[in-house]
C-alpha positions as CSV (number, residue, x, y, z in Angstrom):
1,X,18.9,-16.1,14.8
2,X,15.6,-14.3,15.0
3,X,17.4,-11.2,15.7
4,X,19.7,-11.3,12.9
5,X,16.8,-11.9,10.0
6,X,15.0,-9.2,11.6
7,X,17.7,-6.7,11.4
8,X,18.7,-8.1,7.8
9,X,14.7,-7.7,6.5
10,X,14.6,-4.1,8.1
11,X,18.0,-3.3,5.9
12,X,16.7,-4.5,3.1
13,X,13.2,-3.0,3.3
14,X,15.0,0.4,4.0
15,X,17.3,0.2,0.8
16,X,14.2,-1.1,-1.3
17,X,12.2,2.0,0.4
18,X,15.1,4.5,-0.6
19,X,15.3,3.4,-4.3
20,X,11.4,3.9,-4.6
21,X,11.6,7.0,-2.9
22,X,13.8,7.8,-5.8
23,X,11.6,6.8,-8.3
24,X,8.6,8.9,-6.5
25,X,10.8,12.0,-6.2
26,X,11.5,11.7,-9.9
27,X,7.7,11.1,-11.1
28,X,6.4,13.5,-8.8
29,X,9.2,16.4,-10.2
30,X,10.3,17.1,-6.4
31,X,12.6,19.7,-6.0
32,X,15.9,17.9,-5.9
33,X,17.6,20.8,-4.0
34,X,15.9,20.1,-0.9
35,X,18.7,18.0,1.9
36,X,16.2,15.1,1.8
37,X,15.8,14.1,-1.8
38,X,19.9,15.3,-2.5
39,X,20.4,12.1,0.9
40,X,18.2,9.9,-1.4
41,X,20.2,10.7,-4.9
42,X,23.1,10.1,-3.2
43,X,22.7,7.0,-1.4
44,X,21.2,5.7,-4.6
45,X,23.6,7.0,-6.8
46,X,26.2,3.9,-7.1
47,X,23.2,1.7,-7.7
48,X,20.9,3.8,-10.6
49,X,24.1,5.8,-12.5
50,X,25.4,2.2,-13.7
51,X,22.3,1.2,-15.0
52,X,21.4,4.7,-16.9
53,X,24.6,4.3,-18.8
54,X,22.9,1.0,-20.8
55,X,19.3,1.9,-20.2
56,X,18.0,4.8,-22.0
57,X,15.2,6.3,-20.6
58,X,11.8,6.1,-22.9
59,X,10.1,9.4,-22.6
60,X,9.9,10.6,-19.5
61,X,10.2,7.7,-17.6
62,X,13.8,7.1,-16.2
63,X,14.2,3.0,-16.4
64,X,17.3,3.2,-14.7
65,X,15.2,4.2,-11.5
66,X,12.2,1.4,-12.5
67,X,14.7,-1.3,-12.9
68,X,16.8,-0.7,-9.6
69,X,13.9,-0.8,-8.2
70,X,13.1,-4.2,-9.4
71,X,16.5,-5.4,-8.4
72,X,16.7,-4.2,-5.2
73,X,13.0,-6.1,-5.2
74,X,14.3,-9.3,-6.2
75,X,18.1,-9.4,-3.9
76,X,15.5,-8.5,-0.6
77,X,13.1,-11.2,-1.3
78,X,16.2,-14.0,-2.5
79,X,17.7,-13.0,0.9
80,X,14.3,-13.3,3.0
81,X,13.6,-16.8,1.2
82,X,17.6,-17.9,1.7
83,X,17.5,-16.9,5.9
84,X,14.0,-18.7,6.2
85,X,15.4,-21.9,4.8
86,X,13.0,-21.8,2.2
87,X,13.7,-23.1,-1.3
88,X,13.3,-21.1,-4.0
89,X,9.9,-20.8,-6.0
90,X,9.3,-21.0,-9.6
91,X,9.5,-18.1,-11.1
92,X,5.7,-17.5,-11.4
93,X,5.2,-17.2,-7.3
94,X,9.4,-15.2,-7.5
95,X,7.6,-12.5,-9.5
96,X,4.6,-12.5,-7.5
97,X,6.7,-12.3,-4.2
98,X,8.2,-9.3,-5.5
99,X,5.5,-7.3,-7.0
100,X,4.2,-7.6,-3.0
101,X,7.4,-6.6,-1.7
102,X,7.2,-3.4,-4.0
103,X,3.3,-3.1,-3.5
104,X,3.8,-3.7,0.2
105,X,7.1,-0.5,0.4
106,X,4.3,1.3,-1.9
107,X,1.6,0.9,0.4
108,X,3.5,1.8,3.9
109,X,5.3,4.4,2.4
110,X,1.9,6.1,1.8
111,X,0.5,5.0,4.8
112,X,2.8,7.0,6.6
113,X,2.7,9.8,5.1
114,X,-0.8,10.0,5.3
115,X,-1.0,9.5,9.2
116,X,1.1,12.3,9.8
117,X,4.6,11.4,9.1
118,X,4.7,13.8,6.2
119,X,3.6,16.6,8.3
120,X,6.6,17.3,9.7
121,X,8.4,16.3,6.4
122,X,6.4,19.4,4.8
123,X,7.0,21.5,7.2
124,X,11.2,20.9,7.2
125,X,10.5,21.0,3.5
126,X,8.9,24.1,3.6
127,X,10.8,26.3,6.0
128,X,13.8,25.7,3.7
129,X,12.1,26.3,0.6
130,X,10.8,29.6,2.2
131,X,14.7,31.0,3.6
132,X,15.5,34.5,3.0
133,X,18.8,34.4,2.0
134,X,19.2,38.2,3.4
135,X,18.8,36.1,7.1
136,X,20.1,33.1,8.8
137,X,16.5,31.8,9.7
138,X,13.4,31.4,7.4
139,X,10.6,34.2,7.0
140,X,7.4,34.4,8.5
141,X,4.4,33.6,6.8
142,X,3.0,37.1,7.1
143,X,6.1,38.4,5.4
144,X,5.7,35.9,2.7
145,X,2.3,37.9,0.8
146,X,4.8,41.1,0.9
147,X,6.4,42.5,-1.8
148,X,10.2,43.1,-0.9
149,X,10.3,46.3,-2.0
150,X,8.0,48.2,-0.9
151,X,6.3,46.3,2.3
152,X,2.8,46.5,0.8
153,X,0.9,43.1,0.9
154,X,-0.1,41.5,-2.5
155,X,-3.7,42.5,-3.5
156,X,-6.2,39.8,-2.8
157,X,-6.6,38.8,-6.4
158,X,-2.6,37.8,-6.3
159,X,-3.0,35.9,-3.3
């Protein structure tokens, strides 16, 4: 049984990890032409484009994003509590439970980036963003400060 609520919590922490991703992508104005975030938009696609059709966004903050979020928050920790046994709370310690769920995704998601996971995130991120389309294969860095034209390097001031 321990097995099976392990497998369920790591689900469930990976979808709840995949909608904030979203919502980071979005606040952070990511490039949403990059493989990785278009993998995010479209797993979380059936879940957010439901909700943006009744909430409008205010400003420039998508709520459609914020509340699947929430959601997602609240099914993973109603599922944790129902394969523990536990009864549920009132709803004082429910919404405390899941502002440390989403704190917690928060937290480890930036954890890992910070201890080097995003390294090699950057770098896929980068090699792509840097493709010549002329060649099958991205383009040096040296060939990056050249103008195409004419070969010259940019003068240090353009640098």
């Amino acid at each position: 049984m321990s097995a099976i609520i392990f497998i369920v919590e790591t689900l469930l922490s990976l979808a709840l990890f995949v909608v904030l991703a979203r919502l980071l992508l979005q606040w952070t104005r990511a490039d949403f032409r990059n493989p990785l975030c278009q993998a995010i938009v479209r797993l979380t696609n059936p879940l957010i484009l439901p909700l943006r059709r009744i909430l409008p966004p205010v400003r420039k903050v998508d709520t459609a994003s914020v509340v699947a979020v929430v959601i997602v928050a609240f099914v993973e920790v109603a599922i944790i509590f129902a394969l523990h046994g536990v009864t549920f709370p009132g709803p004082l310690i429910w919404v405390r439970m899941v502002a440390l769920e989403i704190s917690r995704t928060l937290l480890w998601t930036y954890f890992a980036h910070a201890i080097g996971a995003g390294d090699g995130l950057r770098a896929r991120v980068a090699s792509v963003s840097t493709a010549d389309p002329r060649r099958r294969g991205p383009r040096s860095l040296a060939a990056l400060g050249r103008h195409r034209h004419s070969g010259h390097p940019h003068p240090p001031a353009l640098k």
